[in-house]
N, C-alpha and C positions, 0 to 999 in steps of 0.2 A: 452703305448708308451715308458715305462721306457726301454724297452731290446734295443732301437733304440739310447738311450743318456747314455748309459756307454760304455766304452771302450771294445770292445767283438771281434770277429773273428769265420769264422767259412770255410766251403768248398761248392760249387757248385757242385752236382753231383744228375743227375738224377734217380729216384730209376731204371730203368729200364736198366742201365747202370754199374748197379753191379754185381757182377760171382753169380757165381747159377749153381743148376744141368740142368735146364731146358729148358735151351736155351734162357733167359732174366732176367734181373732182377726184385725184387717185393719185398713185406713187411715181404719177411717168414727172414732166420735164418741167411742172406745175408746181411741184412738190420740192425737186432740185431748186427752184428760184426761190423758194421760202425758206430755205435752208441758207441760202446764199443772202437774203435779207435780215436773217436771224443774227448771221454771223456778222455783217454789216454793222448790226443795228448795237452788235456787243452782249445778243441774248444768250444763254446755257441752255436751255429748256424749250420744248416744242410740248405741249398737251395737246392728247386727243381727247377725243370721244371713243366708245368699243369699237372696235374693229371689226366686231363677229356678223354673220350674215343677216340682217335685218328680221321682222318677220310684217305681220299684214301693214301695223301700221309706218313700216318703216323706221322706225323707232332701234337705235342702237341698243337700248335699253331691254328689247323684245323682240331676243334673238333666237334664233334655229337651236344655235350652240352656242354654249359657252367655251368653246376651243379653236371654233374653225374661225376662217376667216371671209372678208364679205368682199367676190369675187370685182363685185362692182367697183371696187380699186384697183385693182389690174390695169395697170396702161397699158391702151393699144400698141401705141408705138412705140413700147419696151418690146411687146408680143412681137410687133415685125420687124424690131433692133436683135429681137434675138430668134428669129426663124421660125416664130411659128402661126405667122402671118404673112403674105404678100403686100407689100408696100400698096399693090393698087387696088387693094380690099378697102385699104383705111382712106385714099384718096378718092372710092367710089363717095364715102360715108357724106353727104351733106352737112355743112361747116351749124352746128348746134349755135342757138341765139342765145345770147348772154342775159343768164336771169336764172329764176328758182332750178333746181333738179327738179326734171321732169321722171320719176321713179319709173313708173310703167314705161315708159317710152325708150327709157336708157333700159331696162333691163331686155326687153323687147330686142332692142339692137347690139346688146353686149352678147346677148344667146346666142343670135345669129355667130358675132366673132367667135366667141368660143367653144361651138359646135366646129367651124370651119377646122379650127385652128388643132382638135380635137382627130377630125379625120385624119389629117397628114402628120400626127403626132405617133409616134416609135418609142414606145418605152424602153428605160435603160437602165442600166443599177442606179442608177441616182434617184430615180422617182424609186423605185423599189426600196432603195435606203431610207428616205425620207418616209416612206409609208410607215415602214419597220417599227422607227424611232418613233411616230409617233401613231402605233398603234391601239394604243389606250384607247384614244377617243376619235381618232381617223375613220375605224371602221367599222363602227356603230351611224359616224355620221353620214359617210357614204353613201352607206345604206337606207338611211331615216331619211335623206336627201331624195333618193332615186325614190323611196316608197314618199316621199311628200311631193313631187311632180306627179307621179302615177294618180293619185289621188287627188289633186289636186286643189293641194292646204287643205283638206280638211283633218281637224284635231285627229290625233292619231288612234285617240281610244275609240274612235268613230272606224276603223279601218274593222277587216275581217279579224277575228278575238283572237286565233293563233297566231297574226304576225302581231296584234295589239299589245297579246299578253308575251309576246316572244319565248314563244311554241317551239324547242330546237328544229323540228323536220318543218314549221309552216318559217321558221329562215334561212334554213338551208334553201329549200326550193325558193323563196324571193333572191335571193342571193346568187341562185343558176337561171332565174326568170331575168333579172334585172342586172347584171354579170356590165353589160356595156354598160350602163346610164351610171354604176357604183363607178367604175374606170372614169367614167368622163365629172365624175364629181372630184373623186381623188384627184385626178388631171389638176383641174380648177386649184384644191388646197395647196397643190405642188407648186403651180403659178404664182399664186399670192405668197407663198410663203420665201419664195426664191427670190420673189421682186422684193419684196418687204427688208428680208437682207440685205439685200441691196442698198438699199433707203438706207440703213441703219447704220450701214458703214461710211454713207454720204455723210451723215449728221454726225456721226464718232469723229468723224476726218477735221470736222468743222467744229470740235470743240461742246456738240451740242449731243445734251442727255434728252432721249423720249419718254415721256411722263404717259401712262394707260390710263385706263379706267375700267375698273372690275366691278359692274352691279352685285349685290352681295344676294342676290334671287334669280333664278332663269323659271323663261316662261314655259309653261306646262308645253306648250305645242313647240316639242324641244327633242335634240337627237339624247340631251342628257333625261331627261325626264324621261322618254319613252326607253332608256337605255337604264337607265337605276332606278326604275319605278320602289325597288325597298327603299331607297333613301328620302322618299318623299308622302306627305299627306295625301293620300290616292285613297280611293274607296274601290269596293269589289271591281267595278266597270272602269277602272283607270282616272276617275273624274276628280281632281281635287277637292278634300271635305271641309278645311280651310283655307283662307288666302293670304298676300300678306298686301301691307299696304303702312297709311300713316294716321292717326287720326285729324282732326283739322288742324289747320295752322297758318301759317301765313299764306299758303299758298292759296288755300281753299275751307271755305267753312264746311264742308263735307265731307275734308282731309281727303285721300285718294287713296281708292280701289285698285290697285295693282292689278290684282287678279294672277300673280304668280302664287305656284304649290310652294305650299313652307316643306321645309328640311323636317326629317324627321333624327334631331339632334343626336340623340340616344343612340342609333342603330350607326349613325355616323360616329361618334366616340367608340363603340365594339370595333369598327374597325378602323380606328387609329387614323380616323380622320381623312384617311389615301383619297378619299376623292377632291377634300380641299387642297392638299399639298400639291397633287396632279395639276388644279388648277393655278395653282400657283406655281407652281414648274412652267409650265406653259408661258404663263405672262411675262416672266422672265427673261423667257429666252426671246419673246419681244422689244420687251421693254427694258429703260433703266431705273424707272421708278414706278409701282403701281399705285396710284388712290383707288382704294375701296369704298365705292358708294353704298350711305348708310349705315355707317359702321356702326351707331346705335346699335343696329340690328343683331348684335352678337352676346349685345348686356341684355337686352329684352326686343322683343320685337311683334308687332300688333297684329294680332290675330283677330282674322274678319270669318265668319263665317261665310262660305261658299254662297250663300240662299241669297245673304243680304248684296241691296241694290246699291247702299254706297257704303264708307267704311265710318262711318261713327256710332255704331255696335258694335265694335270690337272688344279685344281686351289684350291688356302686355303680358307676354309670356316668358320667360326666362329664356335667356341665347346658351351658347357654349361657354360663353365666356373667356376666363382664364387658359382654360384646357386645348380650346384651338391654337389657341397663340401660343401657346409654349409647344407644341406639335409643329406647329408650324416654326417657329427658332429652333427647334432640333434639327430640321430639314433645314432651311434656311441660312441659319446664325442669326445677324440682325436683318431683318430684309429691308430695302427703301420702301416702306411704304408711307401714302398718306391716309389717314385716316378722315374721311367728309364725316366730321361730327356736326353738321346741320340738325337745324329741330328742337325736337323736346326733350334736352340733351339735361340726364341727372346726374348726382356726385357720382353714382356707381360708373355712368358710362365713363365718365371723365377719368374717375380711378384705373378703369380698366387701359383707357388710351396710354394715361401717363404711366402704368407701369409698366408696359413691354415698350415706352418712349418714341412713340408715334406722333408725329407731326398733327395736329388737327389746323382747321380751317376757319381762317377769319376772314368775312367777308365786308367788304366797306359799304353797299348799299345797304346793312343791316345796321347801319353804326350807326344814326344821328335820330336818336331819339334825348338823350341826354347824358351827362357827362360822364355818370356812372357805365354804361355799354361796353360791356364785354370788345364789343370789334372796334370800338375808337382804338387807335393803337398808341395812346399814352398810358392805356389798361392792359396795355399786352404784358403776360406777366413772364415768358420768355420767348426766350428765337425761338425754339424748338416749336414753329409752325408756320402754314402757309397761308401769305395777305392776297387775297383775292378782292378785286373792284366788284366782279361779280362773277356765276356761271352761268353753264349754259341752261340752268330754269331760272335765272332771273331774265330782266327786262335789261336792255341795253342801257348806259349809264346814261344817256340822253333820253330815252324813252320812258324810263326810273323818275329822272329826274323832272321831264314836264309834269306825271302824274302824282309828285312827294306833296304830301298836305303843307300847307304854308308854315305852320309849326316847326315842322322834322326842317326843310326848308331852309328856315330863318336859322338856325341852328346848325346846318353843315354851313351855310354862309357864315357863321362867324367863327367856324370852328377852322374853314378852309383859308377863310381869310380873304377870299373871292365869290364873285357874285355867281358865279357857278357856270358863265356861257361856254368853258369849253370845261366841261364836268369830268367827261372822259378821261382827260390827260390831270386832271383837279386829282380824283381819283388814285390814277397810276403813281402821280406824284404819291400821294399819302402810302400808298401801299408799298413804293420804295422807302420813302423816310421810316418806314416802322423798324423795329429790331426784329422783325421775321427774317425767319431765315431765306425765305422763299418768298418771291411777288410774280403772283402769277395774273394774268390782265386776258379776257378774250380779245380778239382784233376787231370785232367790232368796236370798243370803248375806245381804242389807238385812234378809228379811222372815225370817230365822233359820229354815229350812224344814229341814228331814230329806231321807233321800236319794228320798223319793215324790217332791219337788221335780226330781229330775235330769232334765238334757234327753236326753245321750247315752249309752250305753256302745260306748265303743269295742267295735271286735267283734263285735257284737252286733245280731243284726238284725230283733228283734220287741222293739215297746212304747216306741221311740222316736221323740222329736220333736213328742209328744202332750201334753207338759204347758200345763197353764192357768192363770195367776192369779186368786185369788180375787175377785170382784165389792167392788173397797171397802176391801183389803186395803192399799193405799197412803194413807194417815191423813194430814192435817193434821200430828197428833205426830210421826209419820216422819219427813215433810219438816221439822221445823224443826229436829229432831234432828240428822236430816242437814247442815242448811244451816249449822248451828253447828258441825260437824266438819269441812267445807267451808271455814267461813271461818276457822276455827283455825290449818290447816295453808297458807292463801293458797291456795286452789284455784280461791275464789269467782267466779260466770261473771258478765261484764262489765252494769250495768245498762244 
């Protein structure tokens, strides 16, 4: 917990969101150079986004698994720095145009690689070890893998009822039908998890802790859902009977339909919680700090019925509360986490954050309504949390800022002290000078971008999650710029 309670800083950027030859970003030489700008720049902290395998809408958020990882970061030319490509595979590959991920076209051409790379692959105890270890949730996903290409996506409860309802003899025979396609998925987990290592030891080396992000729901069309169907609101045919979601709020006056199966709390508490802890084991051995998105979601959390078209019929239903979090400190002790208390956030959530002593989240695009605002941080009532300019469902602090009503406006102008033209670094500044322990900034807001820069819109489910940094766009000038605002406010990361 200690990287959470000293004064640190670091940048939000998704790895898939970094230049690259190949049309996305990933853990190859892309990743190294950001490592090397962080440390430049005097930052401690790197944020993602989930790491886990996307699902239709590409949405980290709306993933396969909540364990595996999303193959689509795999550098090639780690693949043929470590033999399991030929150099003039990747040199056939036409040099990718600088701009959004292209999803379909990258995964299209990543197949091809890792099909290749798959043939002339010789297993050894080391993949065999790695399996082992993480058998828990390895070889449900394997398998849920190989039967969701066969199928091709369609929801799993749609599949034949014995592998649906996992029938022991209708998985045994998928499992000697599908024997290669399970191998060449494992293969893949083995890759990312080997390179990711890798990565990790880059950023340790460099002074610099990795911050996750754990959605606190997986989506039904999921190796975990179709693998713990007791743990989840299912009805006889597999379909979820309710969903979960938020009701409206800033984001949306219709609030937002998730559409992921809610937990079925209870039957999770009989068993001691193992399938949260598991996930939390998991992130760990990731990360050095997880935020758990939603964390409302544990004191109460809004229940939609399945039928309805958007989520403001719902109703708030009691979380686990107290009883996860102390299962989870037995397991644990204290673990880094952040707590994304965004929302319609009540004493009881707050109660709940502040007693197992969980960092929550202030964000500054939410501050300048008037003096009293929780996020102005003359209102911060300790360090014990993290000053964000904004995340990844807000609007870029330039993008934010041409759309703020003249009002809110006139009011961070006189709170900032500046007319607002470069709002970005206006911003970063305020989130260093707070007493948070933690200021965490996206690089959009750094590289003072417009709202083309944005990653998400809530709600919203075409044209996100595709954004790319420019090749080169991160300057020498940047960095010092930065490291001088760093070391101003005592943020500066340990030499």
């Amino acid at each position: 917990m200690a990287i959470l309670t000293q004064r640190s800083s670091g940048i939000l950027l998704h790895p898939s969101s970094l230049p690259g030859r190949y049309g996305i970003g990933g853990f190859g030489p892309e990743s190294t150079s950001f490592l090397d700008f962080l440390a430049a720049a005097g930052q401690s902290l790197w944020q993602m986004l989930p790491l886990t395998p996307p699902g239709y809408t590409n949405s980290p958020y709306q993933s396969l698994s909540a364990f595996a990882g999303n193959p689509l970061l795999i550098s090639p030319e780690w693949m043929a720095s470590e033999g399991y490509l030929p150099q003039s595979l990747l040199d056939s590959i036409p040099e990718t145009p600088v701009g959004r991920v292209n999803f379909q076209e990258v995964s299209k051409q990543w197949g091809a690689l890792f099909h290749a790379a798959y043939q002339k692959f010789r297993a050894g105890s080391d993949l065999e070890e790695f399996a082992q270890r993480n058998a828990f949730w390895l070889d449900d996903y394997a398998l849920f893998a190989a039967l969701f290409d066969q199928h091709k996506g369609q929801p799993w409860n749609s599949w034949e009822p014995g592998i649906a309802r996992r029938q022991p003899a209708a998985i045994a025979a998928a499992k000697k039908q599908l024997r290669q396609q399970v191998g060449y998925h494992t293969f893949l987990q083995y890759l990312f998890f080997r390179q990711f290592a890798a990565l990790r030891a880059e950023a340790t080396a460099r002074g610099i802790g990795l911050i996750g992000d754990l959605p606190i729901f997986v989506d039904h069309n999921s190796a975990d859902v179709w693998a713990n169907q007791r743990l989840f609101t299912l009805d006889e045919a597999g379909a979820p009977t309710v969903i979960a979601g938020v009701p409206p709020d800033y984001f949306s006056t219709t609030g937002q339909r998730w559409g992921n199966p809610l937990y079925r709390w209870e039957r999770m508490k009989q068993e001691g919680y193992g399938w949260w802890i598991e996930r939390l084991r998991a992130a760990f051995g990731l990360y050095d700090v997880v935020r758990i998105d939603h964390f409302r979601g544990f004191q109460a959390y809004w229940e939609i019925p399945a039928t309805e078209a958007t989520a403001i019929n719902g109703r708030w239903v009691p979380g686990p509360g107290a009883a996860l979090f102390r299962a989870l400190q037995k397991a644990f002790g204290h673990p880094a986490i952040i707590a994304e208390d965004l929302g319609l956030i009540t004493p009881e959530v707050e109660a709940l954050r502040d007693r197992f002593q969980l960092p929550g989240m202030k964000v500054m695009q939410f501050a300048f309504s008037d003096s009293g605002n929780q996020y102005l941080p003359h209102n911060f009532t300790t360090p014990n949390c993290v000053a964000y300019t904004g995340t990844h469902d807000n609007d870029t602090a330039h993008g934010w800022w041409a759309a703020l009503e003249r009002k809110s406006k006139r009011f961070a102008q006189h709170y900032l002290g500046h007319r607002g033209d470069h709002i970005g670094w206006d911003l970063i500044r305020l989130a260093f000078a707070s007493i948070a322990n933690t200021a965490i900034f996206p690089v959009q807001d750094l590289l003072e971008l417009d709202s083309d820069g944005r990653m998400n819109i809530p709600g919203s489910q075409d044209g996100n999650w595709n954004w790319r940094m420019e090749p080169n766009a991160l300057t020498p000038h940047i960095a010092e710029r930065l490291r001088e605002l760093t070391e101003t406010f005592g943020r500066l990361a340990p030499q």
